[in-house]
Structure formats: structure tokens, C-alpha cells
BAVEXTI-890098 format. One record per residue (C-alpha): residue number from 1; x, y, z. Coordinates in Angstrom, 2 decimals, always signed. Layout:
REC resi    east   north      up
REC  NUM       X       Y       Z
...
end
This chain:
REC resi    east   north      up
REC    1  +86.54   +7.06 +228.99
REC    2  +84.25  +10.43 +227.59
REC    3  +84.19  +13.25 +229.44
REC    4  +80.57  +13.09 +229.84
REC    5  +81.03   +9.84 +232.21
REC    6  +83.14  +12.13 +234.36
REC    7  +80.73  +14.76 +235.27
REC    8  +80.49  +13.80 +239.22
REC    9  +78.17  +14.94 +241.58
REC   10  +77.56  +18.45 +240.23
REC   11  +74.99  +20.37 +241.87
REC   12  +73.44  +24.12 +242.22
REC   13  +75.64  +24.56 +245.32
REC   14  +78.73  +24.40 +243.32
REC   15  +81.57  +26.76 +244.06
REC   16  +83.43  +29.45 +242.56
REC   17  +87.28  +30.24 +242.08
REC   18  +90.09  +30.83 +240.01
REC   19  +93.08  +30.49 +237.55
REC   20  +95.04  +33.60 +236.15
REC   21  +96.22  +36.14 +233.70
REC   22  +98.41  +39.11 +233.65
REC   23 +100.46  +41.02 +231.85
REC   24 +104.28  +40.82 +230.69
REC   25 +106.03  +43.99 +231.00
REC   26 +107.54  +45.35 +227.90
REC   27 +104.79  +47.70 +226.43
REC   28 +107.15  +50.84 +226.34
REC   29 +104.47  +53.29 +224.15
REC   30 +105.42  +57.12 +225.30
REC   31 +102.02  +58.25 +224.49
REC   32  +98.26  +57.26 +224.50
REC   33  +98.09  +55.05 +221.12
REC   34  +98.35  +51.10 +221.59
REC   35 +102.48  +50.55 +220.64
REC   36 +100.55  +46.76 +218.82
REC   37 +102.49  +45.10 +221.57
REC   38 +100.10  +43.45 +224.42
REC   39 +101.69  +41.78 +227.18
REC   40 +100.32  +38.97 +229.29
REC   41 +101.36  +37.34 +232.33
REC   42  +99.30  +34.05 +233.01
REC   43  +99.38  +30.70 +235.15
REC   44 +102.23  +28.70 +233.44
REC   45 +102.26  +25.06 +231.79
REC   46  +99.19  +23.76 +230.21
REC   47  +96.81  +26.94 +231.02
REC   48  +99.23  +28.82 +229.43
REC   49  +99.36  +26.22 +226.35
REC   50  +96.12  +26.38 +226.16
REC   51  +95.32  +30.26 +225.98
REC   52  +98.16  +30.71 +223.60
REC   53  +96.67  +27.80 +220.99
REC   54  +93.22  +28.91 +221.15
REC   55  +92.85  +32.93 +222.17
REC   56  +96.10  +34.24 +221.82
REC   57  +97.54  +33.00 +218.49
REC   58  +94.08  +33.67 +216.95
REC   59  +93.85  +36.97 +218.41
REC   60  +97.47  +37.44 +217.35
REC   61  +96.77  +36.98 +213.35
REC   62  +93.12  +38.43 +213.51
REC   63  +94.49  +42.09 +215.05
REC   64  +98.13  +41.81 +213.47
REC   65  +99.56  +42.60 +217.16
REC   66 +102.06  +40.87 +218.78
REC   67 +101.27  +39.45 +222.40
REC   68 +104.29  +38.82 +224.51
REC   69 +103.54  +36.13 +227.12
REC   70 +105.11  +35.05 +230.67
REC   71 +103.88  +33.15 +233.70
REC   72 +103.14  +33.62 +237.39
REC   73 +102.72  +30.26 +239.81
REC   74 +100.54  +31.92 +242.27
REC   75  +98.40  +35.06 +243.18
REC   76 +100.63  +36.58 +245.76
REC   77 +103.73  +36.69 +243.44
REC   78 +101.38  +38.08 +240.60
REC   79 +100.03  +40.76 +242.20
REC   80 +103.29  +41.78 +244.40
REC   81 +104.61  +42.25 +241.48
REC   82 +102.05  +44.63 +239.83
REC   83 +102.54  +46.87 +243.17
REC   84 +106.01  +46.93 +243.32
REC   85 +106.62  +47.74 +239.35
REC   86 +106.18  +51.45 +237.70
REC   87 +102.45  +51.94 +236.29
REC   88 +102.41  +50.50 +232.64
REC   89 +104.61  +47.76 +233.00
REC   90 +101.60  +45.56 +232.39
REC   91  +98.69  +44.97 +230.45
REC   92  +96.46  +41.88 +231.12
REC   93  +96.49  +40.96 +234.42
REC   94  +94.36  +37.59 +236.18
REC   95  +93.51  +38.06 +239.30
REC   96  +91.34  +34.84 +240.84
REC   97  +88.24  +35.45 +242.63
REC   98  +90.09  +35.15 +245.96
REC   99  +91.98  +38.37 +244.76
REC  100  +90.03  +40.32 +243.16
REC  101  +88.84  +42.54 +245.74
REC  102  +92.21  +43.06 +247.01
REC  103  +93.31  +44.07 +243.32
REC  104  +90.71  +46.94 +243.06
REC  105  +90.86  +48.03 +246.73
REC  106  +94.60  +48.42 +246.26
REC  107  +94.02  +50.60 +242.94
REC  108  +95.72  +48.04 +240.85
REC  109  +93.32  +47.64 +237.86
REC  110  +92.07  +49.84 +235.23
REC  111  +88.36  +50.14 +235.05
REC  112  +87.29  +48.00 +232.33
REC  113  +84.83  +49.77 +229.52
REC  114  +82.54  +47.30 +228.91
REC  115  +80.33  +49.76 +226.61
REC  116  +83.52  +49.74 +223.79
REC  117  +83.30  +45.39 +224.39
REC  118  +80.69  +44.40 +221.93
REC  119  +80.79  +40.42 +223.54
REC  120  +80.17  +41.33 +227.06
REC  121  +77.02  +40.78 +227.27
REC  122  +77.99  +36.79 +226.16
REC  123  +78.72  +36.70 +230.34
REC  124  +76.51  +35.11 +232.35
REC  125  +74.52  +37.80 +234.51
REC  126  +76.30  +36.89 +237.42
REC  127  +79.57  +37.55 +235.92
REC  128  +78.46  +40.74 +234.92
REC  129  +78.03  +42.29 +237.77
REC  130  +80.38  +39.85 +240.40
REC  131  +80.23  +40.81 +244.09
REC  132  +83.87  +40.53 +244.46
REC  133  +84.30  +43.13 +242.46
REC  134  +83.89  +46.45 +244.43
REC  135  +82.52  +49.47 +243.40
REC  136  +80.55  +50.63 +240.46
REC  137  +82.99  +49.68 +237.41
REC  138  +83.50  +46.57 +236.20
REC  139  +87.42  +45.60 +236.80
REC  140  +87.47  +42.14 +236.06
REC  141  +86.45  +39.96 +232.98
REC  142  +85.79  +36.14 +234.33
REC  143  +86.76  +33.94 +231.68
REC  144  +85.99  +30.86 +233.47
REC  145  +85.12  +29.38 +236.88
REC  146  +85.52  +26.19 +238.67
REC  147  +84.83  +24.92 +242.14
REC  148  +87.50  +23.64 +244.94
REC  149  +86.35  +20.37 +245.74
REC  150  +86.83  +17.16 +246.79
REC  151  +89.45  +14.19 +244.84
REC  152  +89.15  +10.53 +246.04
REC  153  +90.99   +7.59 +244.90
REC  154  +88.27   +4.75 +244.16
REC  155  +90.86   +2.16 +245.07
REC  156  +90.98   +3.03 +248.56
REC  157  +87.48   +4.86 +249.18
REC  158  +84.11   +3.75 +248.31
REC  159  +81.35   +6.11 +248.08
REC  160  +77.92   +7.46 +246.90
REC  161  +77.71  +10.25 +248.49
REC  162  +81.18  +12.02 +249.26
REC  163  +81.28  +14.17 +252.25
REC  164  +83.84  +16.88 +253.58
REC  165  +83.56  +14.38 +256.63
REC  166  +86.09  +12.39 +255.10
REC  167  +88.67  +14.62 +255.60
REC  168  +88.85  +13.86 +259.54
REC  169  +88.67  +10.61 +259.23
REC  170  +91.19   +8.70 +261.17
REC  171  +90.92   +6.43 +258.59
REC  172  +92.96   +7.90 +256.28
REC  173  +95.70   +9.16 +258.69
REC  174  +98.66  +10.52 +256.48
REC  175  +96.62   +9.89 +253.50
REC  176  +95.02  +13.48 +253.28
REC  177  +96.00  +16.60 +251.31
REC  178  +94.60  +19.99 +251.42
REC  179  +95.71  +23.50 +249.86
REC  180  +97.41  +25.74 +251.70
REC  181  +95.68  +28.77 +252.19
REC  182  +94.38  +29.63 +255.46
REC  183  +90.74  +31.34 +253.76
REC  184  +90.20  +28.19 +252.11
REC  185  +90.80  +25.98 +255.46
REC  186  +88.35  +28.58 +257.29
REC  187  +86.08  +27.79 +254.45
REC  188  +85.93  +24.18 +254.32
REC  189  +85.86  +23.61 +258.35
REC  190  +82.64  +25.88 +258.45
REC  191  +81.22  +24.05 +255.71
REC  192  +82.00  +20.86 +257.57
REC  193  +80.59  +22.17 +260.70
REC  194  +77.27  +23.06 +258.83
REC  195  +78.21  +27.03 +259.37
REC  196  +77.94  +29.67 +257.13
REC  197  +81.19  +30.18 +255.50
REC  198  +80.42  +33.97 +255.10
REC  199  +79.55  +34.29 +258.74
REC  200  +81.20  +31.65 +260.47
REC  201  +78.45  +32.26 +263.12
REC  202  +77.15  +29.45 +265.77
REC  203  +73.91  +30.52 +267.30
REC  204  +74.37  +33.76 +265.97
REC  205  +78.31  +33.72 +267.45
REC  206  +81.46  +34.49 +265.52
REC  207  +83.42  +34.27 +268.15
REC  208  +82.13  +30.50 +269.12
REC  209  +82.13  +29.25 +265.51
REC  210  +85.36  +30.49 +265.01
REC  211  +86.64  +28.61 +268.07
REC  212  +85.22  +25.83 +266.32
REC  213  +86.26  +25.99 +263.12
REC  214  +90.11  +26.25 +264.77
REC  215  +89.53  +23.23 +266.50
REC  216  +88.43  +21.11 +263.40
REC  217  +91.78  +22.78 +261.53
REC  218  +94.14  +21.57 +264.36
REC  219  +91.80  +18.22 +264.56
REC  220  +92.18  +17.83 +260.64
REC  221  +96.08  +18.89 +260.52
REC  222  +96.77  +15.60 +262.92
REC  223  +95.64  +13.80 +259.81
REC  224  +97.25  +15.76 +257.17
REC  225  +99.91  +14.29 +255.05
REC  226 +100.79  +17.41 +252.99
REC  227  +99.35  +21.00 +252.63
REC  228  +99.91  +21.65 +248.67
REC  229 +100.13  +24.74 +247.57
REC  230 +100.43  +24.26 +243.81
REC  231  +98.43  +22.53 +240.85
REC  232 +101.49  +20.64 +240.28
REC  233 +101.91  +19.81 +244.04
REC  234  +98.08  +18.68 +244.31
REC  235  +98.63  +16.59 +241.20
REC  236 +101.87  +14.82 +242.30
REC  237  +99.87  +13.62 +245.91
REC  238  +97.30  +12.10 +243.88
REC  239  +99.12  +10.91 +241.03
REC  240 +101.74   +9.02 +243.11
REC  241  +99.16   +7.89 +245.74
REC  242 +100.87   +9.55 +248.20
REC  243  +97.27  +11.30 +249.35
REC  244  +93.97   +9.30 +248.86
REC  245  +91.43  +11.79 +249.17
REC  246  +91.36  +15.85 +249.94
REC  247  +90.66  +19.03 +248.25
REC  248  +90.93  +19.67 +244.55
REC  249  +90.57  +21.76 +241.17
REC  250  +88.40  +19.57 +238.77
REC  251  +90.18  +20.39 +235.84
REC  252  +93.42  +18.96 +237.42
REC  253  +91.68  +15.77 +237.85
REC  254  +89.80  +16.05 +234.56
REC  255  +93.83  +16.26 +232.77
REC  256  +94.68  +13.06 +235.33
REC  257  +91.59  +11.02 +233.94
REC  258  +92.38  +11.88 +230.23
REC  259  +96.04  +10.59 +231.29
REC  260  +94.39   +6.81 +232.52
REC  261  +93.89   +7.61 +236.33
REC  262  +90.86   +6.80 +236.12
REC  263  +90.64   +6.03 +239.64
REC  264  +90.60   +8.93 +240.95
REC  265  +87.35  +11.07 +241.13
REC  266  +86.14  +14.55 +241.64
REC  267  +82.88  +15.37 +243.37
REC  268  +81.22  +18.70 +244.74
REC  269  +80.56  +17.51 +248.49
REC  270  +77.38  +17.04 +249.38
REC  271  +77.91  +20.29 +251.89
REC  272  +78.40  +22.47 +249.04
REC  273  +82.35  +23.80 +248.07
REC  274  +83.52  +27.17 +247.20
REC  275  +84.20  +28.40 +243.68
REC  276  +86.30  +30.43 +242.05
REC  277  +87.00  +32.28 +238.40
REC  278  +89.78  +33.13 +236.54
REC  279  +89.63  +36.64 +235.63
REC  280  +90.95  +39.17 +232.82
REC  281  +91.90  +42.61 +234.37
REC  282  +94.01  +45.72 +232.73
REC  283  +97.28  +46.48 +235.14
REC  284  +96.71  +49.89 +236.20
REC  285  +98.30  +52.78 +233.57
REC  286  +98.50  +50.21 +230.88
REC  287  +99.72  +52.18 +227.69
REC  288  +97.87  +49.66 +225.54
REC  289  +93.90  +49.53 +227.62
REC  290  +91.78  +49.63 +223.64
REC  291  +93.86  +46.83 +222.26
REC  292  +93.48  +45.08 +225.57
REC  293  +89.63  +45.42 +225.82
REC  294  +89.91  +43.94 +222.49
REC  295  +91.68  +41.21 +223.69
REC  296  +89.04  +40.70 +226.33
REC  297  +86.22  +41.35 +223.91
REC  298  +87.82  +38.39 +221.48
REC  299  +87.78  +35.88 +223.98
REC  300  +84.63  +35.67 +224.78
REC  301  +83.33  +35.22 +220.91
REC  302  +81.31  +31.64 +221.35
REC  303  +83.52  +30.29 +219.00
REC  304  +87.06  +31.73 +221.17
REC  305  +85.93  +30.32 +224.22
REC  306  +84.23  +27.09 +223.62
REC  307  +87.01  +25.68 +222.30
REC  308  +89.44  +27.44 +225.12
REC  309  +87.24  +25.75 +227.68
REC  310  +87.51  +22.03 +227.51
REC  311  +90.87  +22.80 +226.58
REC  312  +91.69  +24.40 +230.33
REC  313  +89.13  +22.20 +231.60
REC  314  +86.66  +24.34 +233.16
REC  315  +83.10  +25.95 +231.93
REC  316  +83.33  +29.20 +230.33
REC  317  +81.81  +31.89 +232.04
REC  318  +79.70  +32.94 +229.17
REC  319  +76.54  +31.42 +228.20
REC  320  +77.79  +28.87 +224.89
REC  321  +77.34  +25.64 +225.63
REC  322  +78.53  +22.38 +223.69
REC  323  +78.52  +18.68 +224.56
REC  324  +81.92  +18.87 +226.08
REC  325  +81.78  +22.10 +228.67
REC  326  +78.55  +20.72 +230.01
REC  327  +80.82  +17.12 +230.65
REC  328  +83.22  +19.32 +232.79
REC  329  +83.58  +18.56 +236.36
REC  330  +82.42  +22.07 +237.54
REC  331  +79.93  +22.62 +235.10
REC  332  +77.02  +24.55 +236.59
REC  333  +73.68  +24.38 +234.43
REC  334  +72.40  +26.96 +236.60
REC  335  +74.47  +29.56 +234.75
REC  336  +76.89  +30.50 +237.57
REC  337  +74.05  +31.69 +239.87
REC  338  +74.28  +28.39 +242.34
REC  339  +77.79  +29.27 +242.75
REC  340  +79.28  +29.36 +246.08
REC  341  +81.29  +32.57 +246.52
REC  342  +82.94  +33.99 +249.47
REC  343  +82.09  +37.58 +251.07
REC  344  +85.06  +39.63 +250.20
REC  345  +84.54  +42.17 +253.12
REC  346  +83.63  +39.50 +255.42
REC  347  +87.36  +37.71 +254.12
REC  348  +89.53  +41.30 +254.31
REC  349  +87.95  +41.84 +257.90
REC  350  +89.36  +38.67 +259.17
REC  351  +91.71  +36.86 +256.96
REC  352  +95.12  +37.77 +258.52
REC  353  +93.84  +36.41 +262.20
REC  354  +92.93  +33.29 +260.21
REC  355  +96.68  +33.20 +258.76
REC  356  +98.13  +33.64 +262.36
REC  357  +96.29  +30.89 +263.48
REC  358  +96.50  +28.34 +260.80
REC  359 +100.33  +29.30 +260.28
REC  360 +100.14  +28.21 +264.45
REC  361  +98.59  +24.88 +263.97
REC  362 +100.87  +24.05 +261.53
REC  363 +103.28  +24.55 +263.52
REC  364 +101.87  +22.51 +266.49
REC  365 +101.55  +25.98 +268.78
REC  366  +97.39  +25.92 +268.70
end
């Protein structure tokens, strides 16, 4: 099966998100000049694979620099470790799009100098000036975006027109899967609930449509069969048909397809789904910041990133196209502007209530 017949249900309300990068430590330089050692700490297995084949190998024999490589399984350990190391002990960092704002309000990145980056302006608009990103300067260098979405196994569901309805249906009892992070539950219950996820308002309440979006959580978690809370997880519900439908990353699914599973499909709901991005970020007091703006400037060269893309499975958030990024499952033609982000002050106001109380419905005390 092409790629191209697997481009489901993509619309201008697509979503945002993200998948990451950051920095190894090990770049020991005692004094301004780049020591030709850049380190970089990414997400692990094939996103790794595939930035090593196709930016950092390249990059590598191009700059005669070594790049020293290791990988982080989630956002929290990435960036906990970033605060609790010395300044300089790393380079490229990735914060997500869920993170980002947390990364710069903490002090964590550099400013990026996207003046000295002659490919910057190869981002989409959007990218260039991202509302997660707070401030003035320019901290964070998407790379590539997807959208959190829905997965369905056509063997046991049949639809045209997938809904985020199906995900309290009784139905499928023990058959459902979500991720694990309490923003993201917030998210998809308001969107569910035809509420504004940035707002969460009900005739012009937050206090009533948050009451309601904690009832559809507990409502939903009756049904749940697992809360997954890695790419690996999410893939092993679906792959073993342990989970028939829930929430997804498209490129996940997009790797499952390639692999024969071809019943299972990915679809923006027709309520819209958030999105996310993958960003490139210098660790605060990096001892090596020119030769990793160069690093950043490389990757987004058309002919870097185009082939990175369908590689990690998700568009590029630059403006080269080919035949295979626009077959992507997240693929927005709009050029990132009917993207679904969140409100990062809206999220830091309120997102450790929302912990409390999803971490008490799991546990049955809602």
C-alpha cells in the first residue's frame, strides 16, 4: 500500500505537537571556541535512526565535527535533567511543543540567533514566530509537527466519519487506550464536549466546563483499558489488538502500516485534535552555540529535511514539499497555520489542578 492511500481525514483543524532532541553531555571546551564536539540527546529507536542517517551523519562529514548522540524516552526526564546538570553539559536540546514554554520560562535555553542561520527563513511563518515560545527571541527551531489523533482498527470499527465520541462508547469497554498526560485528557474531553480547549469555558464558565470535562475523564476512564505513556506502549495496544481504537501519533501508525497492519487507521477527528512539534533548542551555557546554530541551520536545507521527514514520518516544518510528506498522516497543506495549538499560559495556570484530578480518577477517588 503507498503512502498516499494513507493520508486520512486531514483537515485545516489539524493539531500540533511533538518529538525531541537534546544534547549529550561531554562538550568540555574551557573557553568560547566550539571544542568540534556537538552533543545531542534525542527520542531513542527509530527517530533517533533516522536523524543520525539523514542530518547527523551528513552534517557530521560536511562540518568535519563529531556529534555524540544519546536518548531521552520522555519530556520530563529530558528536561529534569537539563535543570539538575551544571550549565554546558548540553548542546541540542528538543523540547516538544507541550514543553517549550516551560523550557524558556525556566531559563533553560539559549536564545537562538536566527540572523547567523541563513535557512531560517525555509520555516513556515508560523514556526517562525510560535506562540509557545515566550518572549521576544526565538528559543526553539521546530523541525517537524504532527497532530495527536485518533487510531481505529477497521476490523472492529466501521466508519466515515471518526469522532472523539468513540472514545465513550460502551461499546468498546476495555478496548480503549489513551496517553497519559493529564493536559492532553483536559484537551480531548473539551474537544469532545464542543468547548474551547484554551478556555475550557461553558457559557462563558471555567469553573462549569471544567466540572464537565472531569466528569467525561472519570466517564471515559470506566472504559479505559490502558493509559500509555510511550510510543512503544501506544504501539504494542494496537499492534497486539489489545486496544481497538484511542488516541495516537500518525507517524506511529504510518511505521505500523508500512509493517502490513493495514487495518489500523489514523484520522484527525472530525472535532479537530491538538498538534504538536518537535523542536531544536541550545541547553543553556552550551560551550559549542555557532556550531550548534549550524547544526540547526543544516537541517532545514530542502534537501536535509525532505528526506528526514518521511523518514520520521511527519511533515517538515519548513515549506519543501515532495510527493511523499504531503502522503503523511498529519500533513497540513495549510502550511501549519490550521494547526491546533494549546495556550501555554492558559496550560501553566492550571495544569497541576488538572494532574491532581486526573491522577484521582485514576485512582477511583473522583
Amino acid at each position: 500500500m503507498s503512502r498516499h492511500s494513507r493520508r486520512q481525514f486531514v483537515r485545516g483543524t489539524g493539531a500540533l505537537s511533538a518529538v525531541g532532541i537534546t544534547a549529550v553531555a561531554g562538550c568540555l571546551g574551557s573557553d568560547d571556541d566550539d571544542d568540534g564536539t556537538l552533543g545531542l540527546y534525542s527520542w531513542g529507536g527509530s527517530t533517533q535512526e533516522a536523524l543520525m542517517d539523514h542530518v547527523v551523519e551528513p552534517f557530521e562529514a560536511e562540518y568535519d565535527v563529531e556529534v555524540e548522540a544519546t536518548s531521552f524516552d520522555n519530556q520530563d526526564s529530558m528536561l529534569s535533567n537539563i535543570r539538575s546538570s551544571p550549565e554546558g553539559s548540553y548542546d541540542i536540546v528538543m523540547p516538544s511543543a507541550e514543553r517549550t514554554y516551560e523550557a524558556v520560562q525556566q531559563d533553560l535555553l539559549e536564545p537562538i540567533r536566527t540572523e547567523d542561520i541563513d535557512t531560517w527563513n525555509n520555516l513556515f511563518p508560523v514556526f517562525q514566530d510560535l506562540a509557545l515560545d515566550p518572549g521576544d527571541d526565538a528559543h526553539v527551531a521546530p523541525l517537524y509537527y504532527g497532530t495527536i489523533g485518533m487510531v481505529y482498527n477497521t476490523d472492529y470499527i466501521d466508519t466515515s466519519s471518526p469522532s472523539w465520541e468513540l472514545l465513550w462508547d460502551e461499546e468498546y469497554e476495555d478496548r480503549i487506550t489513551v496517553q497519559d498526560f493529564a493536559m492532553l485528557r483536559v484537551f480531548n474531553a473539551a474537544l469532545s464536549l464542543g468547548l474551547d480547549p484554551n478556555t475550557l469555558e461553558s457559557d462563558g464558565s471555567y469553573e462549569d466546563g471544567l466540572e464537565m470535562v472531569y466528569d467525561a475523564m472519570a466517564e471515559q476512564h470506566e472504559l479505559v483499558r490502558t493509559y500509555w505513556g510511550s510510543g512503544q506502549e501506544q504501539v504494542t495496544q494496537y499492534q497486539e489488538e489489545s486496544s481497538y481504537v484511542g488516541t495516537g501519533w500518525g507517524g506511529r501508525i504510518l511505521a505500523l502500516q508500512d509493517e502490513g497492519y493495514d487495518q489500523l487507521e489514523y484520522a484527525i477527528p472530525e472535532e479537530g485534535a491538538k498538534g504538536w512539534s518537535d523542536m531544536l533548542a541550545i541547553a543553556k551555557g552550551s560551550e559549542n552555540r555557532e556550531l550548534a546554530e549550524q547544526f540547526i541551520g543544516f537541517a532545514y536545507q530542502d534537501e536535509v529535511i525532505q528526506d528526514l521527514s518521511p523518514e520520521i514520518g511527519y511533515p517538515p516544518a519548513t515549506g519543501v514539499e515532495t510527493d511523499e510528506i504531503e502522503a503523511l498522516p498529519d500533513f497540513d497543506p495549510s502550511g501549519g497555520e490550521g494547526l491546533l495549538f494549546e495556550d501555554p499560559e492558559f496550560i501553566d495556570e492550571h495544569e497541576d489542578e488538572w494532574m491532581d484530578t486526573f491522577d484521582a480518577i485514576k485512582m477511583g477517588e473522583y
